[in-house]
N, C-alpha and C positions, 0 to 999 in steps of 0.2 A: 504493500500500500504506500510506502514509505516513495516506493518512484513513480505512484501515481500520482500522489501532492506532491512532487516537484515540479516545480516548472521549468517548460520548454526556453533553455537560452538562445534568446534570440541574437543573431549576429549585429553586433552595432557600425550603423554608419559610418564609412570613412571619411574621418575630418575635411571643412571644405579646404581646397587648395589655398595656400597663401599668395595672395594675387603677384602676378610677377612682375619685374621691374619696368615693364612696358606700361603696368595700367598707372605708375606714378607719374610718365613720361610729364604728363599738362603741367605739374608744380614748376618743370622750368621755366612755361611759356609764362603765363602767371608770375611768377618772382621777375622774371623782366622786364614788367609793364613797369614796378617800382624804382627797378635797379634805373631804368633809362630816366623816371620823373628826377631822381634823386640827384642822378648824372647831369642833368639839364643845370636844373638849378641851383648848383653849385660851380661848376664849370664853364659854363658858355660865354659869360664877360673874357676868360681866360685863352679862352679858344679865338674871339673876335680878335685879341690883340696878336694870337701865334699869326693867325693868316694873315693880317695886316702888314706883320713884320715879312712872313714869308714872300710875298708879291708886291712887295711895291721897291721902288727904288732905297736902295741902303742911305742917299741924303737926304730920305723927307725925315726918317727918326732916327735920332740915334742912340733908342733903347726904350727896351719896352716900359720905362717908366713913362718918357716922351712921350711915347706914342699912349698910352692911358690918359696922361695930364692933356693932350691935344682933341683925342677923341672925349672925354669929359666936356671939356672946355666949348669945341663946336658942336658938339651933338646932342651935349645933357647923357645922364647915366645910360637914357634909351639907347645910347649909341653903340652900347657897350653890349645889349641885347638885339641888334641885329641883325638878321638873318636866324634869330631865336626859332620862328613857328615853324620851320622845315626840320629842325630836330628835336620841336618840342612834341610834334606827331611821329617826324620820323625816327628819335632814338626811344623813346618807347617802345615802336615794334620792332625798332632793328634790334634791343636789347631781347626784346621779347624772344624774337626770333633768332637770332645767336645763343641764348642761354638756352633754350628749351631744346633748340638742336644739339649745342654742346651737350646736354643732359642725357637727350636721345646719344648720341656719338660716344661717350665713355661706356652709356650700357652696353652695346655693340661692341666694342674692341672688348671689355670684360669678358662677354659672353663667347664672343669667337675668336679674338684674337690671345690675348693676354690671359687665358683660360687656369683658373684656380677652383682645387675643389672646394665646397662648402666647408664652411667652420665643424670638426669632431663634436663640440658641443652646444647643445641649438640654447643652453642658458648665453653664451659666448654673448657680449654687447655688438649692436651693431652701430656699426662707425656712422650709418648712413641718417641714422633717428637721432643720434644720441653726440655723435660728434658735431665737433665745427662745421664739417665741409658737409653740411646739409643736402648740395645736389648730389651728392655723389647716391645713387642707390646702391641698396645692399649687395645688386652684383655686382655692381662697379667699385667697392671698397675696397678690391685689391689694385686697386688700376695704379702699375706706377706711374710716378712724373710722366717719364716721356709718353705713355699713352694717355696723358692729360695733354699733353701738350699736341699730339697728334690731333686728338677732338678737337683743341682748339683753331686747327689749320680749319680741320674742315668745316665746324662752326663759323670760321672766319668766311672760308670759300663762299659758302651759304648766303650769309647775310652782307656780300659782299654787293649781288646784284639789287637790293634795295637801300646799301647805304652807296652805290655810287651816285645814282641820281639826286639824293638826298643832299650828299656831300656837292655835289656838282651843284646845287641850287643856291645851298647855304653859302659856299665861298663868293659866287659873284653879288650876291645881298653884300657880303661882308666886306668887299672893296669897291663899296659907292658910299665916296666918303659926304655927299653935297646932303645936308641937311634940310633942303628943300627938296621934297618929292617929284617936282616940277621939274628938276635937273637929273634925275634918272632916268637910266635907263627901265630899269624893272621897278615897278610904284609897290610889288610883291612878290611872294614867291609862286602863285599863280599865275600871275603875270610874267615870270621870268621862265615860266616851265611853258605858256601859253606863247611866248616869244622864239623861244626856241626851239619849240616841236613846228612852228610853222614856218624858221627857216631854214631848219637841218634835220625835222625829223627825229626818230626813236633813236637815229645813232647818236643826233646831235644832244640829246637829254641826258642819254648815257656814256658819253664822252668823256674817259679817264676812268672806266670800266678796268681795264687791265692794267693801270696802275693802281687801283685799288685792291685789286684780288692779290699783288704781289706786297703791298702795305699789309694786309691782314694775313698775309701766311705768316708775319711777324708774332702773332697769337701765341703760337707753339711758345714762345720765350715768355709769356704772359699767363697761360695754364698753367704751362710745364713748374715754371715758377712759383705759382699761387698754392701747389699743390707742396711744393718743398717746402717753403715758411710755414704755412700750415703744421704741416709735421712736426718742424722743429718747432713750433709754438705749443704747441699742445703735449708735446712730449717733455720739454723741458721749461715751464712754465704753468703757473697756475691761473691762467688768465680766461676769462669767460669765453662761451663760443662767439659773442658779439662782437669782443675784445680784439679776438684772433683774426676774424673777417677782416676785423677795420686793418688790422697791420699788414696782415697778408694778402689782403686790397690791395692799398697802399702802397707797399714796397714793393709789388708784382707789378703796378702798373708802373712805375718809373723804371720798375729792368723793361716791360716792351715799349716805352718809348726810347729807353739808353738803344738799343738795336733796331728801331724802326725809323726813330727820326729824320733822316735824310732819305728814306724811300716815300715820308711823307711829305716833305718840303717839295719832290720834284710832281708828287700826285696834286699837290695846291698850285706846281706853276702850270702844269696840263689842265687843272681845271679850270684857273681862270684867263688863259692864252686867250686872247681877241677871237671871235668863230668865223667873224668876215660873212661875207654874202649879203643876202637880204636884214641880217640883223642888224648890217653896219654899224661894229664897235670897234671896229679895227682890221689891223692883217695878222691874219695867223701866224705866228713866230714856230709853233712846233710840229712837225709832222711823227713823233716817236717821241717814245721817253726818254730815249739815250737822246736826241736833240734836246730835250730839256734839261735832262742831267746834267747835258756837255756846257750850257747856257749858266748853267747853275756857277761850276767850275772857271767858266769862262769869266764870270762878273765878279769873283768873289773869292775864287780859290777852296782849298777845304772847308774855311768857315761857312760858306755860303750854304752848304747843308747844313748848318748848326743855327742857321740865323730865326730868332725866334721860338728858340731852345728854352729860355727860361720862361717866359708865362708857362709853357706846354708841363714843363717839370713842375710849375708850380702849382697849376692846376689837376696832374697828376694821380698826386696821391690825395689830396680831399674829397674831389669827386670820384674817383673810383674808388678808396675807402668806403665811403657814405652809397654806393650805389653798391658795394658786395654786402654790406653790413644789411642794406634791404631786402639783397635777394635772397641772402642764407635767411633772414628773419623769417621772411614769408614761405620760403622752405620747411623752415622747420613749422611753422604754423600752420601750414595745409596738412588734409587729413593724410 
């Protein structure tokens, strides 16, 4: 009787799957919408003055304090956010859309390339909830440096085709220095995107296109980087994960301008070279990059890639501290 009051053990369901690193993918695209607000507004006075310095003649300033005290002076502080609303919509998505791929890109090399097995024991912390580097998902916690900085290329690649046009817009705002609208060429950045497409067309909007995808394979030194301070901050240091972002922000982003600077300088002199034709702003001075670079050298010598190096460094590390510090935030705050 004894096995007929026993009851039938039923077999218990298998626990549901732990969703995989793919369904976190969106928290990059989301933390980029921040990281870019953060970027914007901290930065862009700092950026007005690197291009400034970058394109115009080395006698009109002779140093980016000059040139601050002179754009103040004629233009009022507004002068100093111009050419703002092309990366006040465009570095929102372009962040958006570089971190979120970057995020997609580390799980990928994780999972196929840079291949580790799971942690022996499932109590093990994981780096990806519970550390600093928020984006990094739990497959991707073993990713070395260099396979950071690999995601970082192709992140860069990516949001290359919508920060050129972006950047392309924002620079010729940024060198109309006449305070009267009335003496411009572009009265906006609508108008300067509207001007353009109708007298060069989809090439002429994206024009300095592949100086820009060769500016962003600079990334790699900028991941690669972020992911090494990281470490060491958190390994030998007692400092919060918000802490750690801002430094390894911070210091990540002045190592990829130290190694991109001069490929950026001759990407600002392609994108604001005269385009000629129906636009009539001028004669085009550059048919290649190597003619801009050579132009570069030609007018200036080695400095002349360095020129407009300090607003850039000094802008650096605040805005991209303050724009990682947002994106790991919202990292780790999403579910």
């Amino acid at each position: 009787m004894a096995a007929d009051q026993k009851q039938t053990q039923m077999p218990m369901p298998p626990a549901p799957a732990k969703a995989s690193g793919g369904s976190k993918d969106y928290k990059g695209f989301v933390g980029g919408v921040f990281s870019g607000i953060a970027k914007l507004s901290v930065g862009h006075p700092f950026d007005t003055i690197k291009v400034r310095l970058q394109t115009t003649d080395p006698s009109r300033f002779a140093g980016p304090l000059q040139c601050l005290l002179q754009t103040v002076r004629n233009e009022g502080v507004r002068g100093l956010y111009k050419g703002a609303s092309p990366p006040l919509v465009g570095w929102v998505f372009m962040d958006s859309l570089m971190l979120g791929t970057l995020t997609i890109y580390r799980r990928l090399l994780a999972e196929h390339v840079f291949v580790k097995h799971p942690p022996a024991h499932p109590s093990e912390p994981n780096p990806a909830t519970e550390g600093p580097i928020a984006a990094t998902s739990h497959a991707a916690a073993h990713l070395p440096s260099f396979g950071h900085g690999l995601a970082g290329v192709m992140a860069g690649a990516t949001v290359s085709f919508i920060a050129a046009p972006v950047e392309h817009v924002k620079a010729r705002l940024q060198i109309q220095y006449s305070a009267l609208k009335a003496d411009r060429l572009y009265s906006g950045p609508l108008d300067c995107v509207r001007k353009i497409y109708g007298a060069h067309g989809i090439r002429g909007v994206y024009k300095g296109l592949a100086a820009t995808l060769l500016f962003r394979s600079f990334f790699f030194f900028w991941w690669g980087s972020y992911d090494v301070f990281t470490r060491l901050l958190r390994d030998r240091t007692s400092l919060s994960a918000p802490a750690i972002n801002f430094w390894a922000g911070g210091v990540s982003a002045q190592v990829f301008w130290l190694t991109s600077y001069p490929s950026d300088v001759v990407k600002q002199r392609i994108m604001t070279d005269p385009m000629g034709g129906e636009l009539k702003d001028g004669t085009p001075r550059f048919r290649s990059w190597g003619q801009a670079a050579k132009a570069v050298y030609r007018e200036a010598g080695i400095k002349g890639y360095w020129r407009g190096f300090v607003p850039c460094f000094l802008r650096a590390f605040p805005a991209n501290a303050m724009a990682l510090v947002a994106f790991e935030g919202v990292m780790r705050a999403l579910p």
